[in-house]
N, C-alpha and C positions, 0 to 999 in steps of 0.2 A: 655192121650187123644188118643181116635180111629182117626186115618185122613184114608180117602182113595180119591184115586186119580180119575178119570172113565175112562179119556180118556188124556193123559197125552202124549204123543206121540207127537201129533204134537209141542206142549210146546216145549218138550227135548226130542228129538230121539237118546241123548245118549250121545251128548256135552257140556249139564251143567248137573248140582247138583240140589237137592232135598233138598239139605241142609237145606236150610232155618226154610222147614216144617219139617224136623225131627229132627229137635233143641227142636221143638213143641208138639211131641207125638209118637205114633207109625204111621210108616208111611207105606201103603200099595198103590205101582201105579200100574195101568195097563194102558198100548199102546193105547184100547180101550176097552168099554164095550156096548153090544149091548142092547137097550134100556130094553128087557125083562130079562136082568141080574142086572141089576144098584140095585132093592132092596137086592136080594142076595148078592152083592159084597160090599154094604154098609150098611151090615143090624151089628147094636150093635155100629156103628160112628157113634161120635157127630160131625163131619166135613167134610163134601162131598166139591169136589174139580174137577172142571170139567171146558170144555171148550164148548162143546156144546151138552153134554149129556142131553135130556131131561128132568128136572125135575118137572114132573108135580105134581096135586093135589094128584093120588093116590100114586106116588112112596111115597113122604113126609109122606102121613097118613100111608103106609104101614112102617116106622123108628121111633118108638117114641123117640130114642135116638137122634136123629139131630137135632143140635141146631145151624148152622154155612153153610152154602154152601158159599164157593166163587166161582167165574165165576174166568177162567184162560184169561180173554178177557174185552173188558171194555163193549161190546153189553152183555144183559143177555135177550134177546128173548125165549130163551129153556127154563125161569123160570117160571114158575107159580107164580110171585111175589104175587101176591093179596093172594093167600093162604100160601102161607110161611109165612105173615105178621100174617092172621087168625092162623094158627099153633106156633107162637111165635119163628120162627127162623129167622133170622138175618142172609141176603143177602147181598154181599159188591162183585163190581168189581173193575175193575183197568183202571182209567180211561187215567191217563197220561203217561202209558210207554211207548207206540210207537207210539207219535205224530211226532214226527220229522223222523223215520222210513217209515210211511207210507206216510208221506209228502213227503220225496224224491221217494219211488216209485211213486206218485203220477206224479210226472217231468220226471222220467223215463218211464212212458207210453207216457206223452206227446209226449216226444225228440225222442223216436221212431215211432209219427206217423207225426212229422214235419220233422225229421231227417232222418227216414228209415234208420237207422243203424246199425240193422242186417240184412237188405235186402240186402243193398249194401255190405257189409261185405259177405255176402252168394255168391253175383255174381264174387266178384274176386276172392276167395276161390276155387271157383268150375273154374276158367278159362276162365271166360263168360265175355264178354262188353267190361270193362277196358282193359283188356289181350290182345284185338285183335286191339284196339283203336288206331288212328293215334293220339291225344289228349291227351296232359297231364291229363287234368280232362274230366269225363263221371260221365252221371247217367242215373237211368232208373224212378229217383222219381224227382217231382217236391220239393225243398225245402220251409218251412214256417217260418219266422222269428217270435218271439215274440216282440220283442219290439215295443211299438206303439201298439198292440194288445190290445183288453179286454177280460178281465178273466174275468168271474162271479163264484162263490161260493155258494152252496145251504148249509145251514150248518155253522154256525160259532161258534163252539167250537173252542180247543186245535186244532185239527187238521186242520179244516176252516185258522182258521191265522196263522199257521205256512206256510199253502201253499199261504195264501195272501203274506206273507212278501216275498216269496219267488218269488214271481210275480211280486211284485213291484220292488223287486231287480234286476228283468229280464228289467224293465222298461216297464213293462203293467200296465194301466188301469183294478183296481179293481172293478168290482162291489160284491155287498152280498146284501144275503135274508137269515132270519134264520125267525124260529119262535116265537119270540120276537124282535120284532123294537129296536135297539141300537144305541148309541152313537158309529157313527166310528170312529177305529186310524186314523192317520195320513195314507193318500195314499189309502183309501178306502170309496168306495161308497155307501150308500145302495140303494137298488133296487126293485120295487115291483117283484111280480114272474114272470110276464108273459113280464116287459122286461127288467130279466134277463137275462133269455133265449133268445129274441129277439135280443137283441143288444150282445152279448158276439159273441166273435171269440172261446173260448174255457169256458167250462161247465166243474166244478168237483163239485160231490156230496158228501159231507159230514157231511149230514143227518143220524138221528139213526132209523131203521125200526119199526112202529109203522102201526095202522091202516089207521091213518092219512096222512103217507109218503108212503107206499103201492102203486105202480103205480102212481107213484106221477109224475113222468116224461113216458108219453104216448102218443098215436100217436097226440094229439091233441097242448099236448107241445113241439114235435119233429119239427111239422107244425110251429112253430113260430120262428126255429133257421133256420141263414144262411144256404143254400146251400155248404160255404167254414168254416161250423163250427164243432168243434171238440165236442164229450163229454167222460168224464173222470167218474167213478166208481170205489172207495177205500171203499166204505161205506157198502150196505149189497145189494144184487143183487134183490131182489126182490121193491127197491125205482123203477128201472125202470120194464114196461112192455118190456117184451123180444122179442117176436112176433112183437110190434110196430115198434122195435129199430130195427131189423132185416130188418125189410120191408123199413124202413128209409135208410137206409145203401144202401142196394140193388137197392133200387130207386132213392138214388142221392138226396134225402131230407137232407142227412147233410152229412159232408164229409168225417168224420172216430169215431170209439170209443175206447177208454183203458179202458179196464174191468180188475179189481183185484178177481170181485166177483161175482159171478153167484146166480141165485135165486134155482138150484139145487146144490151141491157140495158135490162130483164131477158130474158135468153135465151129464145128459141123452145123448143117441146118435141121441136123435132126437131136441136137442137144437138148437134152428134157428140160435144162433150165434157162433154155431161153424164154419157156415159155408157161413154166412155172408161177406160184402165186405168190406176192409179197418177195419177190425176187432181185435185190438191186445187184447190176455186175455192172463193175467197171473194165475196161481192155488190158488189163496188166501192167497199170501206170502209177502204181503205191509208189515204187521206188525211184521214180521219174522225174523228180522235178528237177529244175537245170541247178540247183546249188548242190545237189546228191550226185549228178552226174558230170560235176566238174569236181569233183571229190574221188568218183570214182574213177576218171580217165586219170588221174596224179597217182592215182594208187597203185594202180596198174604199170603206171609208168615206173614206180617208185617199187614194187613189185619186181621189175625186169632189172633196176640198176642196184637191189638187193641181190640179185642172182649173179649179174656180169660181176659183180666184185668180191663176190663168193659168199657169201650170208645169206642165203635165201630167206626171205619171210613169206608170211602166210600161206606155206603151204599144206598141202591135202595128199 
């Protein structure tokens, strides 16, 4: 079997194995491929392998040989599913490998906008505040406890209750809203939407971007959170309006955001929240760490040799 990889790179920059998938076939990766290359570099594979390379209705009709794309990610937005299904190839992501990965950056946005822990860490480094301080202890941030606090959850998959449990464990008050009304565990609330966002001290989005989630957090929902409320983005940048969120920030409508993930990536230089107030983003690396993404190259692999032996799993 033909596999070829398109954009493999951020997967493995070079510190795991490929292994899996060339247990499977011939294996050909490349770093990246820019969308007007994808049919040429997978033209005669029956297995395209990609993380966020395009694959629309024409690249598909332009490969009669592909019978297989997995996503290197558990979002497949880049797919043309409806016509992959009309073309008879068989779509599969990986939906469970970096639940607990991005759950804790998820806490690690937080703790640095309750904690200010590389700020303060940047002011003694450099010689500033503490250094000149008659006082054992100095700050230049007000601190925020969680405990006692409520978390709200947009989203309640894998990733939704790992970062519930992880709340409750803090001793917050859960609220959730997903798209289907459920029965909650133990230590959690359901919530309608409009107050979730009202009542929550802290907002993390754990929705999957679809038409329906698209702006789904905008100026009009920003207008219903505290003043002293946080919101959190692990999910896909485009769930919130950027422009709104920006203006919110800047005008003291809510009190900080942790972004993992921008609705451009890597963002334009005219992104309003690059330069926004109380703004921490990180480059899209929740999911990233090397024990998540040797988890998720075996899945994938384990994905394809569910397919070649006729059981498809995880698919979409």
């Amino acid at each position: 079997m033909k596999i070829v990889i398109l954009d493999g790179q951020t997967t493995n920059p070079g510190d795991i194995s490929w292994a899996p998938l060339e247990a499977l076939g011939e294996v050909t990766a490349y770093d990246y491929t820019a969308p007007q290359d994808i049919v040429a570099r997978a033209a005669g594979c029956e297995a395209v392998i990609m993380n966020r390379a395009p694959m629309t209705r024409a690249v598909m009709e332009a490969l009669p040989e592909l019978r297989f794309i997995g996503a290197l990610a558990t979002g497949y937005n880049t797919i043309d599913t409806k016509a992959a299904h009309e073309l008879g190839i068989t779509v599969c992501n990986v939906p469970l490998y970096c639940d607990k990965t991005v759950a804790q950056q998820t806490f690690a946005l937080l703790l640095e906008l309750t904690n200010h822990v590389s700020a303060l860490s940047g002011t003694v480094r450099a010689g500033a505040g503490w250094n000149e301080a008659i006082r054992m202890s100095w700050t230049t941030h007000d601190l925020f406890e969680l405990t006692g606090k409520t978390l709200g959850i947009l989203g309640f998959g894998h990733i939704g209750q790992t970062v519930a449990a992880l709340g409750a464990a803090l001793g917050m008050r859960v609220l959730v809203h997903s798209r289907t009304k459920r029965d909650m565990p133990a230590g959690c609330e359901w919530a309608d939407f409009d107050a979730l966002f009202a009542e929550s001290d802290v907002v993390s989005l754990h929705c999957p971007l679809n038409e329906e989630t698209r702006h789904i957090v905008n100026g009009r929902v920003l207008r219903l959170m505290k003043p002293t409320a946080l919101l959190l983005n692990t999910a896909r940048g485009a769930v919130v309006d950027e422009a709104a969120l920006a203006s919110a920030l800047n005008e003291g409508v809510i009190a900080g955001a942790g972004l993992d993930v921008l609705t451009d990536e890597p963002p334009k230089p005219d992104c309003p929240l690059l330069t926004a107030k109380n703004c921490v983003i990180t480059p899209h690396i929740a999911w990233a760490s090397r024990d998540a993404r040797v988890r998720l190259v075996q899945t994938v692999a384990d994905n394809l040799s569910a397919f070649l032996a006729g059981t498809p799993r995880n698919t979409v």
